[in-house]
Structures are given as C-alpha cells and as structure tokens.
N, C-alpha and C positions, 0 to 999 in steps of 0.2 A: 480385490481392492478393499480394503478394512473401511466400515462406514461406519456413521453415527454411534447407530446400537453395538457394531463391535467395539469402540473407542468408552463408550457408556460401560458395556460389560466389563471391562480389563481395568477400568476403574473403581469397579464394585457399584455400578447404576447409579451413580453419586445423582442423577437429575430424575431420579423416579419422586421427589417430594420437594417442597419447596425447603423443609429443613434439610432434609440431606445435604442441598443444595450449596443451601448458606455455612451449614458446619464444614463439607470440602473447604469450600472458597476464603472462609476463616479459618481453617486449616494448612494453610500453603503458608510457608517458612515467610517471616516477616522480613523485609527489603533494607538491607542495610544500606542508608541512602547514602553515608558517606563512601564505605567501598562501593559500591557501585559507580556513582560518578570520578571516584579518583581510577578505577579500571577503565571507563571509559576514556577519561582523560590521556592515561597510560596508552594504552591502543591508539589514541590520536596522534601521538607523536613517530609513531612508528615510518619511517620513509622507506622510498622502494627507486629501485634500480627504474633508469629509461627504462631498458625496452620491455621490465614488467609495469610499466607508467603508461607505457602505451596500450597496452595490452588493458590495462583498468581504465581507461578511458574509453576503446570500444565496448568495455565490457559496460562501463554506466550508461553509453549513449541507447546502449541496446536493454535498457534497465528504465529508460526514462518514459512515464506516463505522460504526453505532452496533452497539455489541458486547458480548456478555457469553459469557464463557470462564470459570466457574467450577464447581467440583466441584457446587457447590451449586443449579444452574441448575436449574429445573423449569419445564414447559410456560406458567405460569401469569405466570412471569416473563419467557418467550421472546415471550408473547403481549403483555403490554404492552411489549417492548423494538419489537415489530411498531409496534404503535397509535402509537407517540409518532414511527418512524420516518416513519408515512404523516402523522402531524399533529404537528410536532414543538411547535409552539403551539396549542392546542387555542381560544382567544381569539380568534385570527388565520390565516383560511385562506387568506392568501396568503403565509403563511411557508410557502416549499419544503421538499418531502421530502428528506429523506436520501439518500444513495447508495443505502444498502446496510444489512442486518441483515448479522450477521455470528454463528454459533453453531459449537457442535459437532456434528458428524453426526448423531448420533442426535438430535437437534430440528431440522434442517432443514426436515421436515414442518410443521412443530409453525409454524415460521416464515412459510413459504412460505401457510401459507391465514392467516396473521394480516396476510397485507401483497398480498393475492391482487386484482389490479385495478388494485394504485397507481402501479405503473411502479416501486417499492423494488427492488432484488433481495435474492435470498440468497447471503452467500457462506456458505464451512464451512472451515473450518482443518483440514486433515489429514494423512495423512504420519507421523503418530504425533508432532503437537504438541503442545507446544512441543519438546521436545527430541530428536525427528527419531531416537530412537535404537530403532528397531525393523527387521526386515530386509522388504526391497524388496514382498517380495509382501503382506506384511500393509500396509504402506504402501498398496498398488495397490487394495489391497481397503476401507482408508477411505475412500479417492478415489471410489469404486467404489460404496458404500455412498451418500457424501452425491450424488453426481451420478443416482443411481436415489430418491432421496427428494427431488430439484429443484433442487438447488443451483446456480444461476446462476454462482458465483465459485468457485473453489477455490483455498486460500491453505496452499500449501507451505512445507516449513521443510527447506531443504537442510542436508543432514551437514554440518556445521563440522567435527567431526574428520577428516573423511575432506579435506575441502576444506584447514584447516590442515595435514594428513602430504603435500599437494601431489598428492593424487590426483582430478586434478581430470577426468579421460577418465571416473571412478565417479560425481560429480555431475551431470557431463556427463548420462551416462546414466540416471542417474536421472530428470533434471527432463524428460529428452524422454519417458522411461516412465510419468511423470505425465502429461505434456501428452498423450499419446497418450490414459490411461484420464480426460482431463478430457471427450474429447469435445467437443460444444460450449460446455461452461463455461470462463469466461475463468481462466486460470490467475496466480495471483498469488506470485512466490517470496519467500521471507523468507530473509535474509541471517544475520540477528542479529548486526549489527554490531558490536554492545559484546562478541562474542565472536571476532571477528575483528583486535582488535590493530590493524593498522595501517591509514591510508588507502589503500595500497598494495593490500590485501589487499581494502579495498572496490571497488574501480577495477576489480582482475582477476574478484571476484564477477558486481559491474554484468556486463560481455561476458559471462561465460561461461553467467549467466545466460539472457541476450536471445540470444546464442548458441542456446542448447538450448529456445529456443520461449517464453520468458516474455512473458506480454500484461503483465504487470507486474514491477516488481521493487518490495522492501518493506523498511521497513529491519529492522525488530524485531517479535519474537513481543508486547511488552509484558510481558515476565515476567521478565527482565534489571534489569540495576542502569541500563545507561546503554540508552537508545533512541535515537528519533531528534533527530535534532539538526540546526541550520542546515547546518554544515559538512558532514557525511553526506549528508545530501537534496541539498546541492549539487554535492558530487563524483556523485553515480546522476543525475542533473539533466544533468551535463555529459555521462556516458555516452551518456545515451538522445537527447540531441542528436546528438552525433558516429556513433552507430550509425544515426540514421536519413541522418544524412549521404553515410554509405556503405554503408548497404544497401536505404535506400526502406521500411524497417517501423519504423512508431511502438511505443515500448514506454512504457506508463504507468507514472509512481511513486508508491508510498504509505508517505510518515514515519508510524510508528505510535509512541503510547507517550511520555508525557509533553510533551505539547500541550496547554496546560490552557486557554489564553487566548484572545479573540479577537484582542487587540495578537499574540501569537505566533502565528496564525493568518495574519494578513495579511504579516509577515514571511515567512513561508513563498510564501503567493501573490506576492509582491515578487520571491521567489527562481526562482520556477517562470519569470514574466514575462521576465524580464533576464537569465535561460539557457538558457532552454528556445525560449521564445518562448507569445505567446498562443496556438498551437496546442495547448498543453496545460492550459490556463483551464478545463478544461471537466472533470466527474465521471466523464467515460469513460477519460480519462487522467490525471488526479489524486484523488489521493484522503486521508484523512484517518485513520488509526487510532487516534482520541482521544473517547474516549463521553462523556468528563466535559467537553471542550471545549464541548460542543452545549450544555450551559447556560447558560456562559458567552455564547456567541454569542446564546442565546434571549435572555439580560438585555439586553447590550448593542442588541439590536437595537428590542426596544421602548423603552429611554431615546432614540433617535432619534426614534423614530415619538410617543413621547410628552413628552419632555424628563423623564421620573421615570426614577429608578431603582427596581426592585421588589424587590432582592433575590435570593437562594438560594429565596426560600417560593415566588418566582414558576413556578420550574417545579418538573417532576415529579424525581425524584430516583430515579435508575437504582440 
C-alpha cells in the first residue's frame, strides 16, 4: 500500500522544506472558475433512467454521514441518531445503512454500542471543531480521546488562518500530527471552503492535504454560510483523480453541508462518476455530510417502490 513518503517521493519530496512546499502548491495549474462551474453546472443537468435512480438512491443512502454536532446533543439523542443509522427505514429492511454516525468525542461511546454489529461506523470531529482554533497538543488530545472511546473516523478541521497567512509547512505538520494520533481511524480533513476565498486556494488545500496523509478530504465543517457545492466537490474530485495518478493512493471525498435533496444527491454522484471515475461510487471513498438529505432520500425511495408519496411524517425527524 503506497504511503506518505512513497506519495512525497513520486512527487520529487515537494514537503521536505517549507519553500518547496509553497512553490509546488503555487505551482498547480490556476482554476478557471468560470469552466469549472459551467461544467459543473453541465453535469447537473444530466438525468437518469428509474431503475438507475433507484439504484443512486441506495447508493447515497449508503454514502450518508448521518450527524449531530450540537451543544445540546445528549446520549439519548446519539442513541437514536445510532438506530435510524442501522435501519434508516424501519418499514423496509432492505433500505441500506448509512456510512457512518458522526458526534463529538465525548459520545463516541455512547455511539459506538448504539450501532455495535451493524458494519455503521463512528466517526468524531476533533481538532478543536469547528473552528480549529486551539493549540496542537490539545488538538492531539481530542483526537486522542475519541480514538480511545472507538472512533472509526476522525474528521479534522485544519487552520484556515494559518493556511490563508501561507504557512502551509504549519498545516502540513499538523495534519501528519493527526494522522499519526488517528492510529488506525480513517482520517478525514475539512477544508472549510466558504472560508478559503478562492478556487485557487481549494486546489492547493486538495494536495496539501493528500499530501500530509488524508484518507479523506471534506469540504465544510456545516457551520459556515457557504458549504459544499457542485463546483467545490468538483475541483477536490479532480484533485484526488490526478493525485492518484501520480502517486498510486486513493484519497476519498466528502461535500458536507447543504445537500438537502435526493435530485442534489444524484448530481453529486453524476460528478464523482464523470471525474473521478466509478472507483469512487462506493461509501469507502465517498461520502455525504448531509443528515437532513436521508429523509429526503427515505421519501423518494418508497414513491419508487410504491408510486405514493408519504411525505415529511413518513420518516423519523433528526
């Protein structure tokens, strides 16, 4: 399996200095923002046959991070965000599981035996999320915390300020200091797009990311004005193509954060398909950060299976 230092080496060790670093990352072809978003747009209109509609609908439900990040979280709510992930239809047990729960540290536990046998996993948002702004060790020690209470996933939120003042050798070193305290948990980095300004600025993230060990890269905490979006998911889409092009390591992507639709669902899988390639159709390397999408997709999938439509009553309400 190709790691860091092979990925580093087949790029000519572009992270052995903080200049190398910076000349790569300002090196990467500049982001034509209007093709890009009229491709993306292109892509969106694309329609699909039933029975491959249906077929993209199990395929997002089994894509979906179903999450709850709020002050207000308590075990009781962590336990049913569990249940609905192992039976997202309780009606119909051949609606597929979810990806993933997704909490904060301190319920990770609380997660991990609500979803214990189903093949769900946990991830945990740490790093001092959303806004990443605490220093390295206490960072290491959330990480640290949710991967000793189970956590499957760990989804990082790198320094934007540090990344915007172009100290990009301090992220660098960060996300390899995570991945180090992730252990075997799959590492997930969050970008926070909507706070990085340009596509330029997503493009150089993407690499430096996958660069410093990302099993994934993400776009948005969800706690931002703008998340993710076609155009965004498509520039990290074209990244994680051309990176494994040249270095033989798959890195997965996950748009979080204002995904509400199954129609905007399938747009997205249209986008993964036609840049990525089908190698990335699968929940190990795509993924969904949209909780409120899963009911959407619950409705639309039983007006298939039954030609009614049920409504909002029909499912459970996160």
């Amino acid at each position: 399996m190709p790691t860091i230092a092979s990925a580093a080496h087949a790029l000519g060790d572009v992270t052995a200095s903080d200049s190398m670093l910076r000349r790569f990352l300002h090196g990467l072809p500049g982001v034509d923002a209007v093709g890009l978003e009229a491709r993306a747009a292109s892509l969106g209109t694309r329609s699909i046959k039933t029975t491959a509609k249906a077929y993209a609908i199990d395929l997002a439900i089994s894509m979906v991070d179903l999450t709850t990040l709020e002050g207000a979280d308590t075990p009781g709510k962590v336990r049913a965000l569990g249940a609905k992930a192992v039976h997202p239809d309780p009606t119909d047990r051949t609606t597929p599981t979810t990806a993933a729960v997704c909490v904060y540290p301190d319920m990770v536990a609380v997660a991990k035996e609500a979803v214990a046998g189903s093949g769900v996993k946990v991830a945990s948002v740490a790093t001092a999320f959303p806004a990443g702004r605490a220093a390295l060790d206490v960072k290491l020690a959330d990480v640290r915390d949710a991967v000793a209470a189970g956590a499957d996933e760990i989804d990082m939120v790198i320094d934007r300020g540090a990344f915007l003042a172009g100290h990009y050798m301090k992220v660098y070193d960060e996300i390899v200091a995570v991945k180090e305290a992730s252990g075997a948990a799959r590492l997930k980095v969050i970008f926070e797009t909507g706070e990085l300004s340009t596509y330029d600025n997503i493009r150089r993230a993407s690499w430096l990311g996958m660069l410093a060990g990302a099993d994934f890269i993400k776009t948005s905490t969800g706690k931002v004005a703008v998340n993710a979006t076609p155009a965004n998911t498509l520039l990290m889409l074209e990244a994680v193509r051309d990176f494994r092009a040249q270095t033989g390591i798959q890195v997965g992507v996950k748009p979080a954060g204002g995904i509400r639709t199954t129609k905007d669902a399938i747009k997205f899988l249209v986008l993964v398909n036609e840049t990525a390639g089908e190698d990335w159709l699968d929940n190990h390397w795509f993924r969904f950060g949209a909780s409120s999408l899963l009911n959407d997709l619950l409705m639309q999938r039983q007006k298939l299976a039954t030609g009614r439509y049920s409504g909002p009553d029909y499912v459970t309400v996160d």
